[in-house]
NUDO-57999 format. One line per field, with one value per residue (C-alpha): x, y, z; residue in one letter. Coordinates in steps of 0.5 Angstrom, whole numbers, always signed. Each point is the difference from the previous one (the first is absolute). Layout:
x	c(X,...)
y	c(Y,...)
z	c(Z,...)
type	c(A,...)
This chain:
x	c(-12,-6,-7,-7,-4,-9,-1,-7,-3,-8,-5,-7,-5,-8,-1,+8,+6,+8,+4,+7,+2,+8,+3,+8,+4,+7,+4,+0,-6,-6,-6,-7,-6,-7,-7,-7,-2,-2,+5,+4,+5,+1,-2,+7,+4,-3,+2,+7,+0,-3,-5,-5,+1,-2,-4,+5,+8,+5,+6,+6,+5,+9,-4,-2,-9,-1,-7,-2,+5,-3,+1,+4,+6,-1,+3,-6,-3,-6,-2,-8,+2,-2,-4,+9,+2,+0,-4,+3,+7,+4,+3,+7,-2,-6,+7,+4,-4,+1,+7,+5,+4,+6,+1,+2,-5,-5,+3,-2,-7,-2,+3,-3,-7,+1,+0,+5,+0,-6,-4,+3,-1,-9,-4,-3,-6,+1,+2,-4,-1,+4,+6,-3,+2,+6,+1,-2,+4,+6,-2,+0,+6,+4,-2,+4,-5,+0,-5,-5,-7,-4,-7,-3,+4,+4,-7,+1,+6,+0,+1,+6,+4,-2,+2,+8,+2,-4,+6,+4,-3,+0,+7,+1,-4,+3,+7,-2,-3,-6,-7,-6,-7,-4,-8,-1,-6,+6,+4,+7,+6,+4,-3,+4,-6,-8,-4,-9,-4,-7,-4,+4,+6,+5,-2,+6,+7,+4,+6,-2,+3,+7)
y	c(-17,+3,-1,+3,-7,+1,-7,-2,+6,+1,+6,-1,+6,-2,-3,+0,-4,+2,-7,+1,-9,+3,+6,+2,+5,+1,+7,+4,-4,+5,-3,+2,-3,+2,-2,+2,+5,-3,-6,+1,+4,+6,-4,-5,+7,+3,-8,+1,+7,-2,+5,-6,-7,-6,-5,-5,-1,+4,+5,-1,+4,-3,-6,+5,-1,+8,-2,+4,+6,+6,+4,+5,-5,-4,+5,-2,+6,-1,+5,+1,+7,+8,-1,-2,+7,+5,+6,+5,-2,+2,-6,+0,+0,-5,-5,+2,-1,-8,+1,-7,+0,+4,+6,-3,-6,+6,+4,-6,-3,+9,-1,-6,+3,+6,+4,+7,+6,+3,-5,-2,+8,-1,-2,-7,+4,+3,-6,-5,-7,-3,+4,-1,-8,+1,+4,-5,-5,+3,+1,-7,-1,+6,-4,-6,-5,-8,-1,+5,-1,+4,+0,+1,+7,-1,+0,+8,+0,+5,-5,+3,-1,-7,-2,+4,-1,-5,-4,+4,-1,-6,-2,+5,-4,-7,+3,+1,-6,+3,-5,+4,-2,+4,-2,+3,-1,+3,-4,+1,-3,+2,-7,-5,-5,+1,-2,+0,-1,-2,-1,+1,-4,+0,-4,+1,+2,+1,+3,+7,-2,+2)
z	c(+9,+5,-2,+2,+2,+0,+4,+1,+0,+2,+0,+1,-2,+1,-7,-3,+2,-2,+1,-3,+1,-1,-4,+1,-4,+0,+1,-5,-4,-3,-1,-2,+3,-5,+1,+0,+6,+6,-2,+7,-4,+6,+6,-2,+0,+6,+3,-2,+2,+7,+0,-1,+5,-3,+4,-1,-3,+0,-4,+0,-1,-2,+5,+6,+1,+0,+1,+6,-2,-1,-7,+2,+1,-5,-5,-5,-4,-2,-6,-1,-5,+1,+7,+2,-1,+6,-4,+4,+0,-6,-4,+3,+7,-1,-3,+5,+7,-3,-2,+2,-6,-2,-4,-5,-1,+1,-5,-4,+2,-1,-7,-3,+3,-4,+7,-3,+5,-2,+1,+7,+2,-2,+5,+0,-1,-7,-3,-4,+2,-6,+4,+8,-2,-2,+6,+4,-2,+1,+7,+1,-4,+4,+6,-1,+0,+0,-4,-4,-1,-6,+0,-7,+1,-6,-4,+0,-3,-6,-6,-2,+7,+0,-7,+1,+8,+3,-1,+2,+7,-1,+0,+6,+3,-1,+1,+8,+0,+1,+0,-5,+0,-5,+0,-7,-5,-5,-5,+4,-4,+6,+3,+2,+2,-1,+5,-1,+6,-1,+7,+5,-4,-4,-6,-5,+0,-6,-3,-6,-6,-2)
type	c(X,X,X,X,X,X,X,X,X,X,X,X,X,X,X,X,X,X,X,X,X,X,X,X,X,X,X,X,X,X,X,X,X,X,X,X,X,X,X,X,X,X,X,X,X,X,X,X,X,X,X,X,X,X,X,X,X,X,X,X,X,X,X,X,X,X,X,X,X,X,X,X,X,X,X,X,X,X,X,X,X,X,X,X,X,X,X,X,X,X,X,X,X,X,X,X,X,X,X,X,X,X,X,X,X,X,X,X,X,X,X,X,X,X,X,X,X,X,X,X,X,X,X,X,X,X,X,X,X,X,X,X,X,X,X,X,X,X,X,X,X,X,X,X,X,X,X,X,X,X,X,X,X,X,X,X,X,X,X,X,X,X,X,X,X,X,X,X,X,X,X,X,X,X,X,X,X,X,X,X,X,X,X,X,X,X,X,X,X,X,X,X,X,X,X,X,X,X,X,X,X,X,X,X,X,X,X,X,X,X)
């Protein structure tokens, strides 16, 4: 099975340092990465995603260094929440001008989000940001990616949501083999592996309780 490889990973800021020694995950494994705010948390995200380029180390993706590879060809979505959405674009459109899947693994991706055809036909604009979170996260599932990126966007999600189909989403996931990495300061039980980063590292890694 691929995997996902974050090898000695280095950022240095004036007055603070990301150092991630080895991290690897499998397709198809979701895992929450939690911590204080200014841990690191969105700088590794934004690593992963090739936004950012790390002063040393290297990603790796099924073994290819896709270090130095732009984020537009990773095919590694990063969703922050509501500032993803194009306000003036209607929902339908906003998940369409990413589409790489079929009919059929759209048709599902919109219904576990709970995406009918009203809410498709509003524009981004009129919706709350429980709903342009959502909206994001098809665009990136609809894009077929190789791994998704959440930046505490799932923190948004109406409880309710979250209690009903976030698992649903989950299995979507796993079943494509894609690779999630959710920062979140939310008790998920969808995790597979809990991560805490603390200055610049991370300092724990476990499994939620069954």
């Amino acid at each position: 099975m691929g995997k996902l490889s974050i090898i000695g990973i280095v950022k240095k800021y004036s007055g603070f340092t990301l150092r991630i020694e080895r991290l690897e995950i499998n397709k198809g494994s979701l895992i929450c990465i939690k911590g204080p705010n200014g841990s690191g948390k969105s700088t590794l995200l934004n690593i992963v995603a090739g936004i950012i380029r790390p002063d040393e180390g290297k990603i790796l993706f099924d073994s290819i260094d896709i270090t130095e590879i732009e984020p537009e060809k990773r095919r590694f979505p990063l969703i922050k929440g509501e500032k993803d959405v194009f306000p003036h674009m209607s929902v339908s459109r906003n998940i369409a001008i990413a589409r790489r899947v079929n009919r059929e693994d759209l048709t599902r991706i919109m219904e576990i989000l709970g995406i009918d055809n009203r809410i498709a036909r509003r524009k981004a604009s009129e919706l709350s940001t429980g709903w342009k979170v959502r909206v994001s996260i098809a665009r990136a599932l609809a894009s077929n990616p190789h791994v998704v990126l959440i930046d505490e966007a799932i923190d948004h999600l109406d409880p309710e949501y979250i209690g009903c189909c976030l698992k649903r989403l989950a299995e979507y996931m796993k079943e494509k083999n894609i690779i999630s990495i959710i920062v979140t300061h939310k008790d998920l039980e969808i995790c597979e592996r809990i991560m805490i980063m603390k200055d610049g590292k991370i300092t724990d890694t476990d499994s939620p309780a069954q």
